[in-house]
PDB file of N, CA, C and O in Angstrom, chain B, residues numbered from 101:
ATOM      1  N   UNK B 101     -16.776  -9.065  -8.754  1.00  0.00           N
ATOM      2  CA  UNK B 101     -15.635  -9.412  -7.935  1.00  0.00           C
ATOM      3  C   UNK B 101     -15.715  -8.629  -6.643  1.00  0.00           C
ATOM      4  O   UNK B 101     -16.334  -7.574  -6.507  1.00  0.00           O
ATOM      5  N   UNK B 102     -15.225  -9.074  -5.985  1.00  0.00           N
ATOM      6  CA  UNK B 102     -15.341  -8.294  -4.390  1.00  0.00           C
ATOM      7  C   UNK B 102     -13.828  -7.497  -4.165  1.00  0.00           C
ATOM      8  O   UNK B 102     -12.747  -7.950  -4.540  1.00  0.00           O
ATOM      9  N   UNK B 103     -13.986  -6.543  -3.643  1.00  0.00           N
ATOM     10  CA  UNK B 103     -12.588  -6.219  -3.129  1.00  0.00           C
ATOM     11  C   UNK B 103     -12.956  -4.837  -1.827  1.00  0.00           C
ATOM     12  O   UNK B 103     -14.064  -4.381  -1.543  1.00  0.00           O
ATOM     13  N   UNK B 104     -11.961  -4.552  -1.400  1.00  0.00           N
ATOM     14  CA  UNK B 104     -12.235  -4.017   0.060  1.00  0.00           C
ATOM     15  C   UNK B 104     -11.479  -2.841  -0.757  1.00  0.00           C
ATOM     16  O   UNK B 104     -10.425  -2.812  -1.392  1.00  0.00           O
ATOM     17  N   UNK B 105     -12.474  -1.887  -0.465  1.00  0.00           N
ATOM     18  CA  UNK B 105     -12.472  -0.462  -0.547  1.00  0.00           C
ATOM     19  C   UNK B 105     -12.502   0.293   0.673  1.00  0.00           C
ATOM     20  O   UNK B 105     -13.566   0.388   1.284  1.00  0.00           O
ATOM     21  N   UNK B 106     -11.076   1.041   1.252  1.00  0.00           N
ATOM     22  CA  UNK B 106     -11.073   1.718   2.864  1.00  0.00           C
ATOM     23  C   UNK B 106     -11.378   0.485   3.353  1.00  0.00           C
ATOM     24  O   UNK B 106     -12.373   1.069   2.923  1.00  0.00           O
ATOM     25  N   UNK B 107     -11.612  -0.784   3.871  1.00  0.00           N
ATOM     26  CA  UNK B 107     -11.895  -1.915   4.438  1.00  0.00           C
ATOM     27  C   UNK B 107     -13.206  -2.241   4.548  1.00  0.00           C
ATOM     28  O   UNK B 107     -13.607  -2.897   5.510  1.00  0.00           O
ATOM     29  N   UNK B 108     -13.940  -1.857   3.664  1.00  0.00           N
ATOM     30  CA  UNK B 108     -15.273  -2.062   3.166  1.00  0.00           C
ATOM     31  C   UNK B 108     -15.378  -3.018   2.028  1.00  0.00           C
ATOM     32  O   UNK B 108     -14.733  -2.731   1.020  1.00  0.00           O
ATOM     33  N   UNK B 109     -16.273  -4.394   2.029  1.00  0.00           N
ATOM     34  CA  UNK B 109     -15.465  -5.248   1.373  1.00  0.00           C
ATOM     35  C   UNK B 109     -17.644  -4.448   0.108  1.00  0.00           C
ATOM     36  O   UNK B 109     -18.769  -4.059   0.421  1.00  0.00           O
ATOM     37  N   UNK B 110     -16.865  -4.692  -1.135  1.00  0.00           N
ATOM     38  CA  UNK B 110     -17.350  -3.803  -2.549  1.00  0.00           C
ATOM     39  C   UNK B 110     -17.266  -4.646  -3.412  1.00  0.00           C
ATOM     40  O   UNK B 110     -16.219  -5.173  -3.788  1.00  0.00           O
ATOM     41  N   UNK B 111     -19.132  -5.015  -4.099  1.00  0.00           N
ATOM     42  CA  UNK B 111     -18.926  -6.011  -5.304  1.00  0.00           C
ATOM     43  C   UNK B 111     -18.744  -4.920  -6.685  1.00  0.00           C
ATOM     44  O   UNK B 111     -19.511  -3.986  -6.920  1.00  0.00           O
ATOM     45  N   UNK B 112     -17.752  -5.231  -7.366  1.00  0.00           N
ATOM     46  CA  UNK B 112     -17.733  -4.376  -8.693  1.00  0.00           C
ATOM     47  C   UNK B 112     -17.081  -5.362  -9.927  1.00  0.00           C
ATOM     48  O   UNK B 112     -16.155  -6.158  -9.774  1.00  0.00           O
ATOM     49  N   UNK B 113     -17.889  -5.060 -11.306  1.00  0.00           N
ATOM     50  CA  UNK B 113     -17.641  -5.598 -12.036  1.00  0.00           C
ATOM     51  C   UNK B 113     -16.255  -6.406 -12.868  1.00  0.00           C
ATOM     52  O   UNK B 113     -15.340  -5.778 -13.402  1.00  0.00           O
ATOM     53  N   UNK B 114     -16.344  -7.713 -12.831  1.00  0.00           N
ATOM     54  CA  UNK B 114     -15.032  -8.344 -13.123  1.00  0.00           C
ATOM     55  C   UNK B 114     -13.944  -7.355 -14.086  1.00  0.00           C
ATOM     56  O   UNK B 114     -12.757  -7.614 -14.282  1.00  0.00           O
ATOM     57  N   UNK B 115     -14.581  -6.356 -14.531  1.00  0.00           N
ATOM     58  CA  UNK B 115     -13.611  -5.269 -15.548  1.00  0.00           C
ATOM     59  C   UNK B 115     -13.269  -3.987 -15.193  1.00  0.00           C
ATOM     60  O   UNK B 115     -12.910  -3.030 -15.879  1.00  0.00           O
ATOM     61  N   UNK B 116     -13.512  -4.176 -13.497  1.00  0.00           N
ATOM     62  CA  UNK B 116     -13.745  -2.586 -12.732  1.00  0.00           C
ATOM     63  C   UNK B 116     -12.239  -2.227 -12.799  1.00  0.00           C
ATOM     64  O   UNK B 116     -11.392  -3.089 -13.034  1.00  0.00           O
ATOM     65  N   UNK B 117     -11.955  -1.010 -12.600  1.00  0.00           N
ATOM     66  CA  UNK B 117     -10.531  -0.025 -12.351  1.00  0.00           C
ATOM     67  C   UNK B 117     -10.363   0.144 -11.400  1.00  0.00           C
ATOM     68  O   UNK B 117     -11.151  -0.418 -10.639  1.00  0.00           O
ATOM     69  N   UNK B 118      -9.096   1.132 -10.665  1.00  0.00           N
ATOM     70  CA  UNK B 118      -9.457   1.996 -10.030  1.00  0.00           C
ATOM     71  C   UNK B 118      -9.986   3.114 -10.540  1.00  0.00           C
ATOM     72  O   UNK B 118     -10.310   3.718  -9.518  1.00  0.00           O
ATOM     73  N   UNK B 119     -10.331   3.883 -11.578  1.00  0.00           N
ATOM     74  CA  UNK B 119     -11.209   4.787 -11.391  1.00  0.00           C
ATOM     75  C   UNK B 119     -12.527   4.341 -10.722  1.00  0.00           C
ATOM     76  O   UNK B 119     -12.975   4.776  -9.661  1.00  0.00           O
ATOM     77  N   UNK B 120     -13.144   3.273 -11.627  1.00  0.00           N
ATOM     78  CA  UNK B 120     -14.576   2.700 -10.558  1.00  0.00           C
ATOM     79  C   UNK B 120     -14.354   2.458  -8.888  1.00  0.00           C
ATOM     80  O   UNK B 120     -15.278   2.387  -8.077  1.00  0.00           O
ATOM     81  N   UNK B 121     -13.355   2.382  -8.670  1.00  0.00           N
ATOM     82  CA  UNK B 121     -13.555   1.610  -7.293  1.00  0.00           C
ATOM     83  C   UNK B 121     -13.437   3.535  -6.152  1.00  0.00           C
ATOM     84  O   UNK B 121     -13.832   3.814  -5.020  1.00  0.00           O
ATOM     85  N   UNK B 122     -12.682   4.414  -7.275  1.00  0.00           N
ATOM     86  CA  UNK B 122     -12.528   5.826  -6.486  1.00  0.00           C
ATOM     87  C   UNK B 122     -14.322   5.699  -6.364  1.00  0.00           C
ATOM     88  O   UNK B 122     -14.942   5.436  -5.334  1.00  0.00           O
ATOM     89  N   UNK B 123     -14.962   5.995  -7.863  1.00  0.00           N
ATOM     90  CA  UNK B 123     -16.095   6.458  -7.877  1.00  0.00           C
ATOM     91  C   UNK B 123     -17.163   5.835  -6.950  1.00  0.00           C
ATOM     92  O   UNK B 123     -18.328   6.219  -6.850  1.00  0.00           O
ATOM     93  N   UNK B 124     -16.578   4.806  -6.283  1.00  0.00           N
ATOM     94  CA  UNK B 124     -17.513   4.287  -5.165  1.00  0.00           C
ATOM     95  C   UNK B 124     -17.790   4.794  -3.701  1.00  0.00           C
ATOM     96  O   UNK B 124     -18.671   4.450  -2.913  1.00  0.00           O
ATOM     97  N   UNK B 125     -16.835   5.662  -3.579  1.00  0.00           N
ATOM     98  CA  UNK B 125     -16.443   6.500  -2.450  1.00  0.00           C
ATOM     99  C   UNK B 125     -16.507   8.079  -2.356  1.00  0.00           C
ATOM    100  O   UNK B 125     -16.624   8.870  -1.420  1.00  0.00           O
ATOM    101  N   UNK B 126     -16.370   8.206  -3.836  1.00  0.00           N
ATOM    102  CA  UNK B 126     -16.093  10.193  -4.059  1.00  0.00           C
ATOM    103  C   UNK B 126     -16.530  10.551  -5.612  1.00  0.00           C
ATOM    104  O   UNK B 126     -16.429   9.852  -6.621  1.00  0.00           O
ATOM    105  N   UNK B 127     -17.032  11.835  -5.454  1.00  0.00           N
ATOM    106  CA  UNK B 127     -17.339  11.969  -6.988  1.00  0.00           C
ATOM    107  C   UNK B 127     -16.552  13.308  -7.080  1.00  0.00           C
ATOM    108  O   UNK B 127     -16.780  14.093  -8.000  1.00  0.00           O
ATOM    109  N   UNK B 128     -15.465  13.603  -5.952  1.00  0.00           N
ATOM    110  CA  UNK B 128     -14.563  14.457  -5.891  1.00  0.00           C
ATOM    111  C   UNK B 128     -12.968  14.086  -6.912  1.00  0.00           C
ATOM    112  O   UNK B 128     -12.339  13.040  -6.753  1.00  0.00           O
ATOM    113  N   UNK B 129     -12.677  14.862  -7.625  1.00  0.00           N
ATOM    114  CA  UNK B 129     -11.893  15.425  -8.474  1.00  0.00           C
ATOM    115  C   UNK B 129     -10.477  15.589  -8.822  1.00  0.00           C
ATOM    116  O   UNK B 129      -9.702  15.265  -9.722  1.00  0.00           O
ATOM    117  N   UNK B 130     -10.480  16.411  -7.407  1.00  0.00           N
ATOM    118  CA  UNK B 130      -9.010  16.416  -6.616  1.00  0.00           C
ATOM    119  C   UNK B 130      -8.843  16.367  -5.484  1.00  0.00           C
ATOM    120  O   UNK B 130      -9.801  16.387  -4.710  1.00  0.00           O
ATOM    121  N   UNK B 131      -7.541  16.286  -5.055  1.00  0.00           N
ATOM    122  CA  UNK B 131      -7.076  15.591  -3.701  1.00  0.00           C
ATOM    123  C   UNK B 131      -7.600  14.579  -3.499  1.00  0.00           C
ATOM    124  O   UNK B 131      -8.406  14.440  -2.580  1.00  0.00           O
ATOM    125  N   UNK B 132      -7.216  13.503  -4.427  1.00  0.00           N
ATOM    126  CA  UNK B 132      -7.751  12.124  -4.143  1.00  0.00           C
ATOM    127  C   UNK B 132      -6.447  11.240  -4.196  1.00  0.00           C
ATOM    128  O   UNK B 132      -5.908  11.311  -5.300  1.00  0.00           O
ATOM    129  N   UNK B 133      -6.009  10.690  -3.588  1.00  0.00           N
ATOM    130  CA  UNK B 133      -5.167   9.946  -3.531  1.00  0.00           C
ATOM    131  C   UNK B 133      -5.161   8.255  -3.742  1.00  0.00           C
ATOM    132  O   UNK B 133      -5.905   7.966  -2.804  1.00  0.00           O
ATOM    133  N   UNK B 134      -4.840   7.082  -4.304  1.00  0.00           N
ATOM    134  CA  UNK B 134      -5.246   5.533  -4.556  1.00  0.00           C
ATOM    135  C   UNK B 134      -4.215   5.312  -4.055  1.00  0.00           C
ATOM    136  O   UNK B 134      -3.269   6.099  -4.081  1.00  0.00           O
ATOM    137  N   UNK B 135      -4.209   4.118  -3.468  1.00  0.00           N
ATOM    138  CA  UNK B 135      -3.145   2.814  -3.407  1.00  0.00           C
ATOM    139  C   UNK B 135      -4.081   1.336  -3.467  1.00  0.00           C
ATOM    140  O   UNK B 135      -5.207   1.174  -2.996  1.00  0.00           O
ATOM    141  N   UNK B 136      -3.471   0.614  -3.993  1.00  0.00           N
ATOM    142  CA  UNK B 136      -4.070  -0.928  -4.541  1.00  0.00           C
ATOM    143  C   UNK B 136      -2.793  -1.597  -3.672  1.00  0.00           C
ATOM    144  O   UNK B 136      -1.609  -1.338  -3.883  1.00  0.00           O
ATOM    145  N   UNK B 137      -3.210  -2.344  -2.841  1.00  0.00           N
ATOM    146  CA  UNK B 137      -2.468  -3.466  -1.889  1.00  0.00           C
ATOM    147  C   UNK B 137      -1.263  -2.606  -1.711  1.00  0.00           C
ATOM    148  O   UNK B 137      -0.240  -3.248  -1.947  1.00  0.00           O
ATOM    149  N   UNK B 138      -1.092  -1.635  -1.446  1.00  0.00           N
ATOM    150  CA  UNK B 138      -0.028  -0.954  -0.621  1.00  0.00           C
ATOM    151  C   UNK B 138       0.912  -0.217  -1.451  1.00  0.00           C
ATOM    152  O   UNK B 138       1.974   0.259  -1.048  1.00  0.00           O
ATOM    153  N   UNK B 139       0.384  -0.143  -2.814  1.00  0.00           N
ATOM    154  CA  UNK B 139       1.095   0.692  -3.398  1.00  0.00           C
ATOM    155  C   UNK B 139       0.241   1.846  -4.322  1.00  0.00           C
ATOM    156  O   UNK B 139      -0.920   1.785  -4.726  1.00  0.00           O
ATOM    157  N   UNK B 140       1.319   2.985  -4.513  1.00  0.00           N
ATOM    158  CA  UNK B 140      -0.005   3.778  -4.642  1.00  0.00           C
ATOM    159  C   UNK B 140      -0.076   4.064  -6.233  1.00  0.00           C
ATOM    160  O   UNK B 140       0.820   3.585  -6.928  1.00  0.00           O
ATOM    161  N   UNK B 141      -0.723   4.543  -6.613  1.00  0.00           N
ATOM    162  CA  UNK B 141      -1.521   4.231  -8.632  1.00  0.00           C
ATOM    163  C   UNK B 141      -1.952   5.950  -8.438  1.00  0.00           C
ATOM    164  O   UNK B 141      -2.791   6.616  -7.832  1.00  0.00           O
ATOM    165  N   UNK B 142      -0.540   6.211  -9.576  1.00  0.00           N
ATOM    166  CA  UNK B 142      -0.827   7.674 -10.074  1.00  0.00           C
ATOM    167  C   UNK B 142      -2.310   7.846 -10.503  1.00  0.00           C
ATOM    168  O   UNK B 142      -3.015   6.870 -10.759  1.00  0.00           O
ATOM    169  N   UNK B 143      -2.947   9.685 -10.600  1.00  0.00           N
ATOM    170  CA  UNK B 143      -3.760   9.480 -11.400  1.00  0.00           C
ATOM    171  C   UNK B 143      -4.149   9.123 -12.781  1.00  0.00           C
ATOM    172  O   UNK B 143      -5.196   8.669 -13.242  1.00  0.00           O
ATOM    173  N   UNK B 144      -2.985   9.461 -13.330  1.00  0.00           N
ATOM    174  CA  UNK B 144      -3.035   9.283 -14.701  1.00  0.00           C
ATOM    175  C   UNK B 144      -3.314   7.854 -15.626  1.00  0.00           C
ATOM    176  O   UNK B 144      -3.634   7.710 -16.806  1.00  0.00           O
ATOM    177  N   UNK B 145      -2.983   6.673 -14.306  1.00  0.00           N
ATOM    178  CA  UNK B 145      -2.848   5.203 -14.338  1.00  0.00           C
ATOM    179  C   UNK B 145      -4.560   5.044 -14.380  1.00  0.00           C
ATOM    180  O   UNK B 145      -5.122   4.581 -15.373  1.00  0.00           O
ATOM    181  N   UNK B 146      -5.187   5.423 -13.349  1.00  0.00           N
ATOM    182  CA  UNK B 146      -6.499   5.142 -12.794  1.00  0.00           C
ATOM    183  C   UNK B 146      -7.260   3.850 -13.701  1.00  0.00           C
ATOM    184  O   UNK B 146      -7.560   2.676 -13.481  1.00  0.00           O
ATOM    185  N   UNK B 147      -7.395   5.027 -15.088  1.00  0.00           N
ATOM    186  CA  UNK B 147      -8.440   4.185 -15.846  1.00  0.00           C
ATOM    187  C   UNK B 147      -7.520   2.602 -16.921  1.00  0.00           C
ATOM    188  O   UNK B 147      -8.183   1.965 -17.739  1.00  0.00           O
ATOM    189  N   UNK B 148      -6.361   2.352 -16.712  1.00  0.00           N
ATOM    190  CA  UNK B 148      -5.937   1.460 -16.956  1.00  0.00           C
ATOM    191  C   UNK B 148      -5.290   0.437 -15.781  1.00  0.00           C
ATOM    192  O   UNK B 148      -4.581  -0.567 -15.835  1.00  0.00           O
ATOM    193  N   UNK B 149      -5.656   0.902 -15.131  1.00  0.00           N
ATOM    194  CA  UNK B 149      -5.185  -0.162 -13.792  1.00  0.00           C
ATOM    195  C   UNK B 149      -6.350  -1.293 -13.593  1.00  0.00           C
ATOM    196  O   UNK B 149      -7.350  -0.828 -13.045  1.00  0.00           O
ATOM    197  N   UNK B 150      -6.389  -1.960 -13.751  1.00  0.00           N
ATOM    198  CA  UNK B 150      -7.610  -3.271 -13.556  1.00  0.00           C
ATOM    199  C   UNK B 150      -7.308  -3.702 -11.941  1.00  0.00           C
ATOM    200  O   UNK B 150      -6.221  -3.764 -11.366  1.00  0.00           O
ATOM    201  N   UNK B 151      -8.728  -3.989 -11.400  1.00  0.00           N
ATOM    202  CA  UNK B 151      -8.748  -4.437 -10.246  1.00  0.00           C
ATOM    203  C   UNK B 151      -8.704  -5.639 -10.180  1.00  0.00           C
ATOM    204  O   UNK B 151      -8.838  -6.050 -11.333  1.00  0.00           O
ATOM    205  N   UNK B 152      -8.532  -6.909  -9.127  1.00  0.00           N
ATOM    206  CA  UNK B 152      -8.263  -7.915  -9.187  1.00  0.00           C
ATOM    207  C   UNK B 152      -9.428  -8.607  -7.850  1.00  0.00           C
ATOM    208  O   UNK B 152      -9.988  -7.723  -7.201  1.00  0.00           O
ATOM    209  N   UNK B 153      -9.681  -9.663  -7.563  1.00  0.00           N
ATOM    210  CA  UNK B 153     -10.930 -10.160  -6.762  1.00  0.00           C
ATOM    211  C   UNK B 153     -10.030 -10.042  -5.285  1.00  0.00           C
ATOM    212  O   UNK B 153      -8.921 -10.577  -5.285  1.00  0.00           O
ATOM    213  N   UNK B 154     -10.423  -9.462  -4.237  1.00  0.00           N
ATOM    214  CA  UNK B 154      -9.355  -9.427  -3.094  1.00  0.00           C
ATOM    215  C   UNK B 154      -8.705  -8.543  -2.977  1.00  0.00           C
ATOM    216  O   UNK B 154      -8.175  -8.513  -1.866  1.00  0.00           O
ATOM    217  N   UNK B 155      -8.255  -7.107  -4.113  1.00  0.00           N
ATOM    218  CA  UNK B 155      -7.776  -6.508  -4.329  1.00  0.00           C
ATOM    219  C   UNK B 155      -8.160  -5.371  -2.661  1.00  0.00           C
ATOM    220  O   UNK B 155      -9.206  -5.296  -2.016  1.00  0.00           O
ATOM    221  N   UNK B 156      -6.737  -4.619  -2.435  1.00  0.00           N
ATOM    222  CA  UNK B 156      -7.124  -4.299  -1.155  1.00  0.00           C
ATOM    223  C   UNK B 156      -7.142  -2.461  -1.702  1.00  0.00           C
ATOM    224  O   UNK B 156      -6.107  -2.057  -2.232  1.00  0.00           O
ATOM    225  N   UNK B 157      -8.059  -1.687  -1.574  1.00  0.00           N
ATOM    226  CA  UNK B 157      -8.211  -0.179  -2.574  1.00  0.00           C
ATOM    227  C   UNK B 157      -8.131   0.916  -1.440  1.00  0.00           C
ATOM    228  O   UNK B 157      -9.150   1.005  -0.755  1.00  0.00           O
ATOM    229  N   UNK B 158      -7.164   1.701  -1.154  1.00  0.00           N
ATOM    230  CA  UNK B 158      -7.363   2.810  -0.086  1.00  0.00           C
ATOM    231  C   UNK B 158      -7.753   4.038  -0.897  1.00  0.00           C
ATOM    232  O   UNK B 158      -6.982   4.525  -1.724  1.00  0.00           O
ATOM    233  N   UNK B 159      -9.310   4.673  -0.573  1.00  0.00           N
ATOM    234  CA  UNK B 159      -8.886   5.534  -1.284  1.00  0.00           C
ATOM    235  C   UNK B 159      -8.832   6.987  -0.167  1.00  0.00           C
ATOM    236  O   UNK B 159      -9.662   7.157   0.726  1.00  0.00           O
ATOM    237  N   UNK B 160      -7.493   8.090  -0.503  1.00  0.00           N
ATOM    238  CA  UNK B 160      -7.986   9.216   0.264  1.00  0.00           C
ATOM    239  C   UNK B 160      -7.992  10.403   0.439  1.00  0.00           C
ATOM    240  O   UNK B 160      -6.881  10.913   0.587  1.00  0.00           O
ATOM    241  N   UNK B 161      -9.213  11.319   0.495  1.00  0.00           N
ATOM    242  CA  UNK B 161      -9.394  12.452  -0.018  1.00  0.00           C
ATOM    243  C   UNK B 161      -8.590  13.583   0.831  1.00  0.00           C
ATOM    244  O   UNK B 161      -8.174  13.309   1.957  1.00  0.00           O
ATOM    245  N   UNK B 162      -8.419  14.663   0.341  1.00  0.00           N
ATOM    246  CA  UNK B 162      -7.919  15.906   1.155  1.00  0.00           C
ATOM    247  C   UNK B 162      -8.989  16.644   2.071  1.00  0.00           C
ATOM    248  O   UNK B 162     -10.137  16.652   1.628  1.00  0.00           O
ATOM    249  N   UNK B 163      -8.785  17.196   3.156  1.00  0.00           N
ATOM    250  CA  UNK B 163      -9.902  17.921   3.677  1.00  0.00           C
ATOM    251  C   UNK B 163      -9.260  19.090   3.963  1.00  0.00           C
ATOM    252  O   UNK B 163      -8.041  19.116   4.131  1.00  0.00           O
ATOM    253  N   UNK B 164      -9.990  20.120   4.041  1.00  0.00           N
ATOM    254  CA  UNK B 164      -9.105  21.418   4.267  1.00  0.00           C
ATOM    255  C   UNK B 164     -10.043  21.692   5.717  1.00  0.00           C
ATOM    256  O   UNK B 164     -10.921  20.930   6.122  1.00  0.00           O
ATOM    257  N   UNK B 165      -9.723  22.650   6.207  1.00  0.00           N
ATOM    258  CA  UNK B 165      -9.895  22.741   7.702  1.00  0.00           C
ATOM    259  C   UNK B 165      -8.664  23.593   8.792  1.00  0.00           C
ATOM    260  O   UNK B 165      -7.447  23.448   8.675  1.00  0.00           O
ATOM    261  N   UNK B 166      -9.182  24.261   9.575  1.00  0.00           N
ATOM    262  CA  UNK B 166      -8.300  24.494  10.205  1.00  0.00           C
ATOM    263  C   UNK B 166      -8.125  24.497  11.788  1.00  0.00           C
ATOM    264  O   UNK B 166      -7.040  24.791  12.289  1.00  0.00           O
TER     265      UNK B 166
END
């Protein structure tokens, strides 16, 4: 299925999550933040949230810096 990850359009399997669709972007841990079409998906949801074909995935990390 295709879906736009950060506006990067991403083929992932018709049974993908958002955990898969994070892991396409970060293999970081914390300070990761999801939203799926404009709303945002605790972490705890991740691995039961199913993605959908079109599905729109922001994902976004923390940076520290000063």
């Amino acid at each position: 299925m295709n879906v736009l990850i950060n506006g990067v359009p991403h083929d992932l399997p018709a049974d993908a999550t958002v955990r898969r669709a994070v892991q396409e972007l970060t293999s970081a841990v914390a300070g990761v933040a999801v939203a799926v079409n404009d709303e945002v998906v605790r972490r705890g949801a991740w691995d039961s949230t199913p993605l959908s074909e079109h599905d729109r995935v922001e994902v976004l990390t923390a940076v520290q810096g000063g």
